[in-house]
N, CA, C and O atoms as a CHARMM CRD file, in Angstrom:
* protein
*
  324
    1    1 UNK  N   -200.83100 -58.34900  18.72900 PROA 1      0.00000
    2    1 UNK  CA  -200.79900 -56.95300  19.15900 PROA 1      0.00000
    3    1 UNK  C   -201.92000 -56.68600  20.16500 PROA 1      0.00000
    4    1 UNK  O   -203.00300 -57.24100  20.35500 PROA 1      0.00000
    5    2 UNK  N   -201.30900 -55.66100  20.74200 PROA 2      0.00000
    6    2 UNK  CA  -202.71200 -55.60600  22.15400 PROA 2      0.00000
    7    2 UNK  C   -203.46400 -54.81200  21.20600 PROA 2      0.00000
    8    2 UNK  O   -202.99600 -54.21600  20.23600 PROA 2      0.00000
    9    3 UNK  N   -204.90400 -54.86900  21.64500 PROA 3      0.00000
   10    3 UNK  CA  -206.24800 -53.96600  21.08700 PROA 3      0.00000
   11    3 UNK  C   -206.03800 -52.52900  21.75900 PROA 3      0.00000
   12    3 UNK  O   -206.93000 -51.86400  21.23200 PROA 3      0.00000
   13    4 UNK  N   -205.65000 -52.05700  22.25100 PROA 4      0.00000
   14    4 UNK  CA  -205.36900 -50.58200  22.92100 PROA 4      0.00000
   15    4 UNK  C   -203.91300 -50.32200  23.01900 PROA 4      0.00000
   16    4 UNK  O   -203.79800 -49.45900  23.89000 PROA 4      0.00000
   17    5 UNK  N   -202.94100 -50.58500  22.63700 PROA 5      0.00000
   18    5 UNK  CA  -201.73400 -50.13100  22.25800 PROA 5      0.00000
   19    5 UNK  C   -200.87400 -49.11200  21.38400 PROA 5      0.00000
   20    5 UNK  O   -199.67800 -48.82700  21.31400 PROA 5      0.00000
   21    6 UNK  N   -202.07500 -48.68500  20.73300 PROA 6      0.00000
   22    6 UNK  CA  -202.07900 -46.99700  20.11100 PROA 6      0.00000
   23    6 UNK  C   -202.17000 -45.74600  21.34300 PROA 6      0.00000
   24    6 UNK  O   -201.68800 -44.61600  21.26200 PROA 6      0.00000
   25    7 UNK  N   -202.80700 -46.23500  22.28700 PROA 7      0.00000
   26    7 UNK  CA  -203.12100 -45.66000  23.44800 PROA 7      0.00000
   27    7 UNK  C   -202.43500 -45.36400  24.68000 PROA 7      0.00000
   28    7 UNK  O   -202.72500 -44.63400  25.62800 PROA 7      0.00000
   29    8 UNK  N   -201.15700 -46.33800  24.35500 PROA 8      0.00000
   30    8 UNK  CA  -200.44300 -46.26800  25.82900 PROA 8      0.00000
   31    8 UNK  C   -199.64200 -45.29300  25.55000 PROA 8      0.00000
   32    8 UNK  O   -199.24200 -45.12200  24.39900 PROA 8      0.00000
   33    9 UNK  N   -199.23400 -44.39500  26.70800 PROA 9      0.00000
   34    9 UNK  CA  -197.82100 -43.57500  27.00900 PROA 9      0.00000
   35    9 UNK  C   -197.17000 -44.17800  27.75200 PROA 9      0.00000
   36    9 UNK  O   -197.65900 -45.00400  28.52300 PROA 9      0.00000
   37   10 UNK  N   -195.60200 -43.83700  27.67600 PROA 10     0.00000
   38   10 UNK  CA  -194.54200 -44.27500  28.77600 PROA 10     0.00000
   39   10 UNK  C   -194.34000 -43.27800  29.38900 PROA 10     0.00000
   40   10 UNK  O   -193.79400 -42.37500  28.75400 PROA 10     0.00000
   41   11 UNK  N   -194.64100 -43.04800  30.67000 PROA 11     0.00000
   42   11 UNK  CA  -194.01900 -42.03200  31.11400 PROA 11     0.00000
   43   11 UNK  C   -192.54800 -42.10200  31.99000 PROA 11     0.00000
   44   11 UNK  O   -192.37500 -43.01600  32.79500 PROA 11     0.00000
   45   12 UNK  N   -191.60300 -41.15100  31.78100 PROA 12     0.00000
   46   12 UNK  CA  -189.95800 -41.30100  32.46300 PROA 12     0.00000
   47   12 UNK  C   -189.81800 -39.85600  33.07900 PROA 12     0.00000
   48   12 UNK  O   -190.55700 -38.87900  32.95800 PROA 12     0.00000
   49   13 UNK  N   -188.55200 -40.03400  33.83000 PROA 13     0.00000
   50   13 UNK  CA  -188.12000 -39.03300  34.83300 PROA 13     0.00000
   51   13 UNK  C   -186.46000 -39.38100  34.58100 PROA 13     0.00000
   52   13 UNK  O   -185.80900 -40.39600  34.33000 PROA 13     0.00000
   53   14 UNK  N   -186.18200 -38.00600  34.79000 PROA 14     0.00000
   54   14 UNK  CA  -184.59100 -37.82500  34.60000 PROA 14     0.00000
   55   14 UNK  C   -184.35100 -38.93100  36.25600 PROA 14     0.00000
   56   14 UNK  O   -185.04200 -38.93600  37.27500 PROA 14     0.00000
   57   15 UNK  N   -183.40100 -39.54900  35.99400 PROA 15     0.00000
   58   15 UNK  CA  -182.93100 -40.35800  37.13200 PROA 15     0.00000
   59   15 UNK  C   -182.38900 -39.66700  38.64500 PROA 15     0.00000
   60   15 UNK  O   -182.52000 -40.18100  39.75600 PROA 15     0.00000
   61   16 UNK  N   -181.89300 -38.64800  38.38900 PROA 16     0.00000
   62   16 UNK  CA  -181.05700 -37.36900  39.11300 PROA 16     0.00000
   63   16 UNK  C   -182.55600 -37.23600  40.46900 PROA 16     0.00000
   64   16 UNK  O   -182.72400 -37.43500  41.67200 PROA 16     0.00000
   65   17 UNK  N   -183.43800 -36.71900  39.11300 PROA 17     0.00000
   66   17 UNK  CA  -184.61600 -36.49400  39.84500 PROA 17     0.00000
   67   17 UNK  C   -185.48300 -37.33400  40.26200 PROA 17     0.00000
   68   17 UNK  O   -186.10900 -36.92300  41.23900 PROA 17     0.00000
   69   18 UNK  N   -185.78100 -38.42900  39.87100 PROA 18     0.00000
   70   18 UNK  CA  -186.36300 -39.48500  40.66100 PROA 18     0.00000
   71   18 UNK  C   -185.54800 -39.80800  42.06000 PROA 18     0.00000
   72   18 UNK  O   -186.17400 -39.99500  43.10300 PROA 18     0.00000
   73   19 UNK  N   -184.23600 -39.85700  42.01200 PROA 19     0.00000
   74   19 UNK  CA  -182.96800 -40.53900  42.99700 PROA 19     0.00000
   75   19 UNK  C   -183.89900 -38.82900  44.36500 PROA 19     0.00000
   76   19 UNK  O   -184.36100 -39.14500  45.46100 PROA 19     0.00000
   77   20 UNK  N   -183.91900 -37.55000  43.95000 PROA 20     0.00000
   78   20 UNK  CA  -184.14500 -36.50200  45.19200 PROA 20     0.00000
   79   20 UNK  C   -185.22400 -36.60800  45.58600 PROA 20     0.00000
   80   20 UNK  O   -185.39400 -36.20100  46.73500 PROA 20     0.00000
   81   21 UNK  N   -186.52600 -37.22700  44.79500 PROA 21     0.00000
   82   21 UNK  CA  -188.02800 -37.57800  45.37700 PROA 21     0.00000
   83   21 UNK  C   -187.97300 -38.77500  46.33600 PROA 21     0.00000
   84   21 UNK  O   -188.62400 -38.93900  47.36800 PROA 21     0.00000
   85   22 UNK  N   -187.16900 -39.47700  45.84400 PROA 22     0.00000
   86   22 UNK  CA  -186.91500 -41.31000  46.33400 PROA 22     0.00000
   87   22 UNK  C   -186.77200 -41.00900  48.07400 PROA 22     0.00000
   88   22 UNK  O   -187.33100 -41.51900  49.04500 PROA 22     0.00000
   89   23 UNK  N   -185.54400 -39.71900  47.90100 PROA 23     0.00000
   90   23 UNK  CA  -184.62100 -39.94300  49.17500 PROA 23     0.00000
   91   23 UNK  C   -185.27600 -39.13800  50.44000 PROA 23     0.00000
   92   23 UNK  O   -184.94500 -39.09400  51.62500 PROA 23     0.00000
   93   24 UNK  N   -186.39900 -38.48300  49.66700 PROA 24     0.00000
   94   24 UNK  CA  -187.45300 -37.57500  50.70700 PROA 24     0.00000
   95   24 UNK  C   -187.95200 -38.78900  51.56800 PROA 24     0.00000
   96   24 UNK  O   -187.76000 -38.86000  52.78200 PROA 24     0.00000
   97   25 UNK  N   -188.65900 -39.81000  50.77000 PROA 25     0.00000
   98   25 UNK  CA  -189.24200 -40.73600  51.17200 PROA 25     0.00000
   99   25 UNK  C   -188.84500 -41.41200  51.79400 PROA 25     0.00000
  100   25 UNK  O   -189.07800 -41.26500  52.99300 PROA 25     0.00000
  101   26 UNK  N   -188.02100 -42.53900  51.35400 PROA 26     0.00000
  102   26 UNK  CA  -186.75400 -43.44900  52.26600 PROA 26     0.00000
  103   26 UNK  C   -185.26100 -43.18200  52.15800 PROA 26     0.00000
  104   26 UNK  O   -184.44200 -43.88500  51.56700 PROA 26     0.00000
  105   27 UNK  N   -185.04800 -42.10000  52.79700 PROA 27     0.00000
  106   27 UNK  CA  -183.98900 -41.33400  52.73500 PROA 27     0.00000
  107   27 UNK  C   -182.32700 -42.68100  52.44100 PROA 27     0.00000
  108   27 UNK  O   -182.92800 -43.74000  52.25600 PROA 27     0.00000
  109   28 UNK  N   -181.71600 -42.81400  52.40200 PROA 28     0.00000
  110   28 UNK  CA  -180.31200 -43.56900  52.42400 PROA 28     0.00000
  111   28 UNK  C   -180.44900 -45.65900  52.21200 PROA 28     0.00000
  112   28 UNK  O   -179.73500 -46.60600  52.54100 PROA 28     0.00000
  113   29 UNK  N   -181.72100 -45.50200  51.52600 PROA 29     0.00000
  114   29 UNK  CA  -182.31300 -46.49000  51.39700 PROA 29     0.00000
  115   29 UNK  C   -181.89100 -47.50900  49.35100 PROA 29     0.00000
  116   29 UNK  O   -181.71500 -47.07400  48.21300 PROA 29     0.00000
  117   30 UNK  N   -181.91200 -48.50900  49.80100 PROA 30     0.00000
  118   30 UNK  CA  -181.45200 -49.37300  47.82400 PROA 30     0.00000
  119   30 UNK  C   -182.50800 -48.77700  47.10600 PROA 30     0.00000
  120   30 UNK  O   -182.25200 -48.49000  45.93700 PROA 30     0.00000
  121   31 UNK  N   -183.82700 -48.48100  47.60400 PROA 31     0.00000
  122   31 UNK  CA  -184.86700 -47.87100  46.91100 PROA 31     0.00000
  123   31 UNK  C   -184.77200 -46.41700  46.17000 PROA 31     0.00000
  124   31 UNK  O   -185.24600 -45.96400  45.12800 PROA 31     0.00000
  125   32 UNK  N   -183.98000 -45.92900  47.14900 PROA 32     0.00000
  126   32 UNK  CA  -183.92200 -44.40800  46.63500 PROA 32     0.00000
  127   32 UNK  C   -182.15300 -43.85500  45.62500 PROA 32     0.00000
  128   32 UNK  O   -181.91500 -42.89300  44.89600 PROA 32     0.00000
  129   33 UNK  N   -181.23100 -45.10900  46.12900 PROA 33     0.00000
  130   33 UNK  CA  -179.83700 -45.32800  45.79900 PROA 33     0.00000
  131   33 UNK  C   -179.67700 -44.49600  44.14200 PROA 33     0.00000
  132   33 UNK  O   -180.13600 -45.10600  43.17600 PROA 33     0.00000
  133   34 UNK  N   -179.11600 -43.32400  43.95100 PROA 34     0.00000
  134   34 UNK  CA  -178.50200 -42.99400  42.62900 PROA 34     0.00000
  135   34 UNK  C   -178.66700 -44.15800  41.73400 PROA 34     0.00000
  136   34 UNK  O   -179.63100 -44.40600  41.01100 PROA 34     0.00000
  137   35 UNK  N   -177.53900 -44.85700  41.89900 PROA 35     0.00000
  138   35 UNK  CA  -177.49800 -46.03500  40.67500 PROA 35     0.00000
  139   35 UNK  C   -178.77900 -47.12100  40.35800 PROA 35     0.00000
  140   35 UNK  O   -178.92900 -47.81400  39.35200 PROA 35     0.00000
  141   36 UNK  N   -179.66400 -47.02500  41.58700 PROA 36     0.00000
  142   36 UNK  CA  -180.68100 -47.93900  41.69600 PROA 36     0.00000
  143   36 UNK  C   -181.85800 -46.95700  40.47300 PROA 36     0.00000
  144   36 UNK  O   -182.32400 -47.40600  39.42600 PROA 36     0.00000
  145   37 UNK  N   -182.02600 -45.90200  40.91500 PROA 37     0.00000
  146   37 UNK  CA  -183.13100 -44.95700  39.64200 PROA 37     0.00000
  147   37 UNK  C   -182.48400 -44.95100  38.60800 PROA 37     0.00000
  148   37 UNK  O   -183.20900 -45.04900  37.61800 PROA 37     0.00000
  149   38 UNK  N   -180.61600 -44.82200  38.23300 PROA 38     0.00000
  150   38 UNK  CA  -180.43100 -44.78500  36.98600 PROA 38     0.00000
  151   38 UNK  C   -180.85600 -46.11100  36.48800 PROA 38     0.00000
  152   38 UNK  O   -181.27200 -45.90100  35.34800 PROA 38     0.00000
  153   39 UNK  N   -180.94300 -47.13400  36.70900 PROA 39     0.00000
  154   39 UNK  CA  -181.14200 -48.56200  36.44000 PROA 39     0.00000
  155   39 UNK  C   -182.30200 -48.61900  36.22500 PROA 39     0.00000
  156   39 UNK  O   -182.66900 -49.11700  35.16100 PROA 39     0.00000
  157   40 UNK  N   -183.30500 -48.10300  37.21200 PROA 40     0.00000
  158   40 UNK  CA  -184.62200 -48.78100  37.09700 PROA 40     0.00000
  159   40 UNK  C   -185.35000 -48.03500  35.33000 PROA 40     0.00000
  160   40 UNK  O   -185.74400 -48.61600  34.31900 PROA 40     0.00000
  161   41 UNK  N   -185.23800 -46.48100  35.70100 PROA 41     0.00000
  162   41 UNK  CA  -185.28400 -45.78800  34.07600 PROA 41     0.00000
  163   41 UNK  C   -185.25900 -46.04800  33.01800 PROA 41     0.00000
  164   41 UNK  O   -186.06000 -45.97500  32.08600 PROA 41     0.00000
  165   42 UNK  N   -183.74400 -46.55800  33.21600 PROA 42     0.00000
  166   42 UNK  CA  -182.92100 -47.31200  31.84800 PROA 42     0.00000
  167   42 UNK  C   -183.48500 -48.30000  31.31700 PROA 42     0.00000
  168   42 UNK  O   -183.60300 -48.32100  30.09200 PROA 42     0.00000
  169   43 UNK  N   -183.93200 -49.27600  32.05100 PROA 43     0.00000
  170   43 UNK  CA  -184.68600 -50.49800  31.59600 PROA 43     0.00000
  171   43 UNK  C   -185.96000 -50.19600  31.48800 PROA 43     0.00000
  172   43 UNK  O   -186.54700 -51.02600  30.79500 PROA 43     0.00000
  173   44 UNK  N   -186.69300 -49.27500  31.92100 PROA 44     0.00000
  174   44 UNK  CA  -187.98000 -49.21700  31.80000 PROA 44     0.00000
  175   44 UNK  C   -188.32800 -48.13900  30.50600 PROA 44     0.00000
  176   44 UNK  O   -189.48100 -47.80200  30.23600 PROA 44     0.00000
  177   45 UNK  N   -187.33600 -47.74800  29.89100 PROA 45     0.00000
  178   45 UNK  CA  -187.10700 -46.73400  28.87700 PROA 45     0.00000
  179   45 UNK  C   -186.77900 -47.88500  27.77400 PROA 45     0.00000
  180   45 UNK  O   -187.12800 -47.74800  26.60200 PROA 45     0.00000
  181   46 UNK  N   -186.28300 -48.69800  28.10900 PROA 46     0.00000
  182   46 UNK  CA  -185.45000 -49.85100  26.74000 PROA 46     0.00000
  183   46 UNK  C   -187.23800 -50.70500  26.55800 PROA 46     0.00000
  184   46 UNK  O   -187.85500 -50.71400  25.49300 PROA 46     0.00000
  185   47 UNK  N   -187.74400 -51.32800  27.84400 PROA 47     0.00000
  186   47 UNK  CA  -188.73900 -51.94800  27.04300 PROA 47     0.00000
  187   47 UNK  C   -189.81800 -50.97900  26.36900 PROA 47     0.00000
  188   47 UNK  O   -190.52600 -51.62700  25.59800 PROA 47     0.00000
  189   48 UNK  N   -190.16400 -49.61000  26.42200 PROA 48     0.00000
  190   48 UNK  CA  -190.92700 -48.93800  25.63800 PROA 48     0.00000
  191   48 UNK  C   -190.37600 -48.84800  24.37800 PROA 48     0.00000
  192   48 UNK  O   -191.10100 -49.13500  23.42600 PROA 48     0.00000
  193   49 UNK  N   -189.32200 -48.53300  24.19800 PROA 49     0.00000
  194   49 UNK  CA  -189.01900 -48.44400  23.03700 PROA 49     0.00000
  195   49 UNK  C   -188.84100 -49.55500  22.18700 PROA 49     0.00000
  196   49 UNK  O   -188.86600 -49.39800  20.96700 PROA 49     0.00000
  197   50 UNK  N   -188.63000 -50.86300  22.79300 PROA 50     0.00000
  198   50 UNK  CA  -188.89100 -52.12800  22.36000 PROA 50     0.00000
  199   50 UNK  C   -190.34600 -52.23500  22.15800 PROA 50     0.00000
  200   50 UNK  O   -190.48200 -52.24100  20.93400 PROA 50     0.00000
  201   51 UNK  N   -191.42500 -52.31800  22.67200 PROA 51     0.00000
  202   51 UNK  CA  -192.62100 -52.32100  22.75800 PROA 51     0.00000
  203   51 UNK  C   -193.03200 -50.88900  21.42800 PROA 51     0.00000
  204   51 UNK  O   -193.94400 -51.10500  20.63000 PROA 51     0.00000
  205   52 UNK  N   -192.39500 -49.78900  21.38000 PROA 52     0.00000
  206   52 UNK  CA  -192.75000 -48.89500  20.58000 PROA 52     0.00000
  207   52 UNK  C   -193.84900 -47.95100  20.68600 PROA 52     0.00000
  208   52 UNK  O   -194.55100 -47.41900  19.82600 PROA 52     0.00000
  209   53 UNK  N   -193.81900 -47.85300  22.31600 PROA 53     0.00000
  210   53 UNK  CA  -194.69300 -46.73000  23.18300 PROA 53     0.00000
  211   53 UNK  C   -194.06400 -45.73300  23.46000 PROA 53     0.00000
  212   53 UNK  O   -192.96900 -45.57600  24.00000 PROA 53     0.00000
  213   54 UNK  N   -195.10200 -44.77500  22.90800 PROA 54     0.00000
  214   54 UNK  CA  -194.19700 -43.16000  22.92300 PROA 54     0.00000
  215   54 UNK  C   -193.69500 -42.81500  23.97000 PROA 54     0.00000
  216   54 UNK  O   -194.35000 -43.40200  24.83200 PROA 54     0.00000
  217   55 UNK  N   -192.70300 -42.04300  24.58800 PROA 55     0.00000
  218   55 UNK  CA  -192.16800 -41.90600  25.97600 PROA 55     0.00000
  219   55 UNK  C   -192.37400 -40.60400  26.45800 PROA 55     0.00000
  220   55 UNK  O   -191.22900 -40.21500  26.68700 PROA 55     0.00000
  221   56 UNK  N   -192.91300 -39.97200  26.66200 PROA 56     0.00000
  222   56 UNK  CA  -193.15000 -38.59000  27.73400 PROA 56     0.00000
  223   56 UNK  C   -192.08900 -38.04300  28.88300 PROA 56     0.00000
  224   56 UNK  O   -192.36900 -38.31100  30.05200 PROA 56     0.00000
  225   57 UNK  N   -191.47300 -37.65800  28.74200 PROA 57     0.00000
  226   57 UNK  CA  -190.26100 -37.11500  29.65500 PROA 57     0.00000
  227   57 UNK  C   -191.08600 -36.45300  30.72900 PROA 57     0.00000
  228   57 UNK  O   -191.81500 -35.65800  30.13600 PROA 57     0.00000
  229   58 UNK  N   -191.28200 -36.40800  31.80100 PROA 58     0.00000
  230   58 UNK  CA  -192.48700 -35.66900  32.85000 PROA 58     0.00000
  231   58 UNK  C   -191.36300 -34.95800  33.77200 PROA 58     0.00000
  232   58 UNK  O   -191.77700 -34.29700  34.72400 PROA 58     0.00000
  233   59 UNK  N   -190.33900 -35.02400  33.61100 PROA 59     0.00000
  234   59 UNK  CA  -188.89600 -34.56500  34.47900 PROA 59     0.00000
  235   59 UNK  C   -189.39700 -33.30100  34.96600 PROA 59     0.00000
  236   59 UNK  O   -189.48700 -33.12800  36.18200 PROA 59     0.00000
  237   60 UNK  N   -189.89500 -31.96200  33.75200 PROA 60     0.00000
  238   60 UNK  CA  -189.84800 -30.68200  34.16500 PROA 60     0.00000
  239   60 UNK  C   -191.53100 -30.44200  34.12300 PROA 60     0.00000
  240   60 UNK  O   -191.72800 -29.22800  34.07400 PROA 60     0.00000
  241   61 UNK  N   -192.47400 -31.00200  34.12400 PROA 61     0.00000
  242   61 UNK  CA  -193.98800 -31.13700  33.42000 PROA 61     0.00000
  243   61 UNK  C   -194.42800 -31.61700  34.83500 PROA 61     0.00000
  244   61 UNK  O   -193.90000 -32.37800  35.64700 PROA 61     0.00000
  245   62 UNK  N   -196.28800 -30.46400  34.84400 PROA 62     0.00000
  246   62 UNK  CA  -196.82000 -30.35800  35.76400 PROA 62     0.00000
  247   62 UNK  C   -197.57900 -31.88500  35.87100 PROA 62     0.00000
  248   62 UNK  O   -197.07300 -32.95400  35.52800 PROA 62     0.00000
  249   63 UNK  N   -198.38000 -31.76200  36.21000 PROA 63     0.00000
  250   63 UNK  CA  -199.44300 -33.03600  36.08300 PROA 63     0.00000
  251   63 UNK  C   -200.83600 -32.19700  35.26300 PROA 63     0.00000
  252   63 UNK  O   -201.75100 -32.86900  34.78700 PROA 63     0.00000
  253   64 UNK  N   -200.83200 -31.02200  35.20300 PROA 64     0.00000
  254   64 UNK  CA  -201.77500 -30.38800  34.46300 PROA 64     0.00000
  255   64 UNK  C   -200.91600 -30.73000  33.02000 PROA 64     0.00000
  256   64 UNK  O   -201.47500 -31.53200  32.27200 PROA 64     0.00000
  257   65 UNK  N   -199.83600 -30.27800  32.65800 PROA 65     0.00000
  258   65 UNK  CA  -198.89600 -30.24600  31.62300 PROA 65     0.00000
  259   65 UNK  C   -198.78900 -31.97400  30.87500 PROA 65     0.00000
  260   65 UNK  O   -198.49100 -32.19000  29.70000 PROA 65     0.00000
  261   66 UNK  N   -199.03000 -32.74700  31.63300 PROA 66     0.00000
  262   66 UNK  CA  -198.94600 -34.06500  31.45500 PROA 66     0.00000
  263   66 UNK  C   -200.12500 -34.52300  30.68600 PROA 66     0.00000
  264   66 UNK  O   -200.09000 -35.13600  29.61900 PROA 66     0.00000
  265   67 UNK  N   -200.92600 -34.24400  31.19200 PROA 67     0.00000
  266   67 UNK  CA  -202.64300 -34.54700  30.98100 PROA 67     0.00000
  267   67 UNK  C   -202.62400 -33.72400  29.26200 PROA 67     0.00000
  268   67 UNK  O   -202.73800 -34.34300  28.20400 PROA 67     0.00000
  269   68 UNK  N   -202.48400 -32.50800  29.37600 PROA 68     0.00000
  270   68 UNK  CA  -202.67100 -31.77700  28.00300 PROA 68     0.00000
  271   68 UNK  C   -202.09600 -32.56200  26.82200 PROA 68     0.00000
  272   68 UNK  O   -202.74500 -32.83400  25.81200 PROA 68     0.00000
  273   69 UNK  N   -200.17400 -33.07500  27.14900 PROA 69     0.00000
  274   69 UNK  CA  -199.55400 -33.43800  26.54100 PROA 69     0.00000
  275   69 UNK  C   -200.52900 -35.05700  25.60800 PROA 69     0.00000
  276   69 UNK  O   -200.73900 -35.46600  24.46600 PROA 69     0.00000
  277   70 UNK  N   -200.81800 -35.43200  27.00400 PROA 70     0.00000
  278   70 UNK  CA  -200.81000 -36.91100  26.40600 PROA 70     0.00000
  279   70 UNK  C   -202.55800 -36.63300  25.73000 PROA 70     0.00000
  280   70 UNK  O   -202.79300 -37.25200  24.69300 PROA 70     0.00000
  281   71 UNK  N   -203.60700 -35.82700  26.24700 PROA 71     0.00000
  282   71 UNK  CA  -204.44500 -35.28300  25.24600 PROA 71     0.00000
  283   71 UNK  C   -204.40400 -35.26800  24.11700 PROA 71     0.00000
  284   71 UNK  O   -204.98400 -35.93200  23.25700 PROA 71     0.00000
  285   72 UNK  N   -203.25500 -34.00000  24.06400 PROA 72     0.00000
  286   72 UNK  CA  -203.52000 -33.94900  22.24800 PROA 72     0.00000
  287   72 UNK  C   -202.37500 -34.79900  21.26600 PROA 72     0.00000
  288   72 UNK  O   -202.22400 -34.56100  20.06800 PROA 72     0.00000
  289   73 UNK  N   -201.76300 -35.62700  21.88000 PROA 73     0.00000
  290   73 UNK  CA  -200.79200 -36.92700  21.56800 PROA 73     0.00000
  291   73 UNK  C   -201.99700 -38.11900  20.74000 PROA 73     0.00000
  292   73 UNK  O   -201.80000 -38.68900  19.66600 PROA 73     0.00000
  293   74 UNK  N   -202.96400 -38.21400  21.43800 PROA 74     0.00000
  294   74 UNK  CA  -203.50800 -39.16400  21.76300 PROA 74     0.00000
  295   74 UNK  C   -205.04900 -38.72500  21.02800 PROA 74     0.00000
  296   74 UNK  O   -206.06800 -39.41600  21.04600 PROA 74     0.00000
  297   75 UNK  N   -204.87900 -37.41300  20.40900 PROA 75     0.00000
  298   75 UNK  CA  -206.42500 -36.79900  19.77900 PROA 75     0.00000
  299   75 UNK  C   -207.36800 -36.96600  20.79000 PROA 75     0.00000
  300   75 UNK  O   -208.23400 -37.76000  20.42200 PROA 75     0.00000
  301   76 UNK  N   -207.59600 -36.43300  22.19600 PROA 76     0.00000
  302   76 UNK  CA  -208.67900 -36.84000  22.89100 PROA 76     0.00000
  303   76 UNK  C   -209.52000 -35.44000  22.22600 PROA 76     0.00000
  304   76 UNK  O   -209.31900 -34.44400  21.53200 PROA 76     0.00000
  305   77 UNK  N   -210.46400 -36.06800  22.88900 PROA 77     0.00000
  306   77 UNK  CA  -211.66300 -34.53300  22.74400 PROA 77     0.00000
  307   77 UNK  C   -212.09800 -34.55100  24.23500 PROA 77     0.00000
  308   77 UNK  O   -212.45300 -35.37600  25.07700 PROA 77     0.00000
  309   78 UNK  N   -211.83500 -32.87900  24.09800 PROA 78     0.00000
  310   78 UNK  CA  -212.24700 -32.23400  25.80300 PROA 78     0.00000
  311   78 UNK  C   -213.94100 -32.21700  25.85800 PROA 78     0.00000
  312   78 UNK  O   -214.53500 -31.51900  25.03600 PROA 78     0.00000
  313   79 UNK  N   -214.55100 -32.85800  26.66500 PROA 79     0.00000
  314   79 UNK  CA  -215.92100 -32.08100  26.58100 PROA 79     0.00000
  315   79 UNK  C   -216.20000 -31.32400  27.94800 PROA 79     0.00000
  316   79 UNK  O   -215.90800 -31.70200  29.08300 PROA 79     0.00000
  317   80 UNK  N   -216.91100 -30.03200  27.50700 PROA 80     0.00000
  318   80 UNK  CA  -216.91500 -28.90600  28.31000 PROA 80     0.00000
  319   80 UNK  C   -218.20300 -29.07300  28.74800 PROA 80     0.00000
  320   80 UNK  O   -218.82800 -29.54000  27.79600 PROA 80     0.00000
  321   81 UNK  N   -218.95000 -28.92900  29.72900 PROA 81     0.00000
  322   81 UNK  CA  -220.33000 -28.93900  29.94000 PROA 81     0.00000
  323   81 UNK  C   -220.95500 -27.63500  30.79400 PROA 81     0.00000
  324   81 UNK  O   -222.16300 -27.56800  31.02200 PROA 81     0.00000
């Protein structure tokens, strides 16, 4: 077992929505291709759950929203100074 593996998150994205970020970037490209994000997801969703790393859906979640989530997932302590 890894020594920090209590620690990891998976993070995923609805495929729909990865495929409209993709196509900003390299618009009509295998990189950005519908079936290419449903694929890449799918498998990258099967080995977490094989592995047995919690999965975080970030589809509708800020990056402020992300941070909190995996915070108190994860028992961090905030220190305020």
């Amino acid at each position: 077992m890894l020594p920090h593996k209590d620690r990891l998150f998976g993070l995923t994205i609805n495929p729909e929505r990865l495929h409209k970020i993709r196509e900003e970037r390299r618009p009509d490209s295998k990189y950005s291709a519908l079936e290419n994000c449903r694929y890449e997801v799918r498998e990258c969703e099967h080995l977490l759950e094989r592995e047995g790393i919690p999965i975080l859906d970030t589809t509708e979640k800020s990056i402020e929203e992300i941070a909190t989530t995996i915070s108190y997932r994860a028992k961090l302590r905030r220190h305020v100074y």
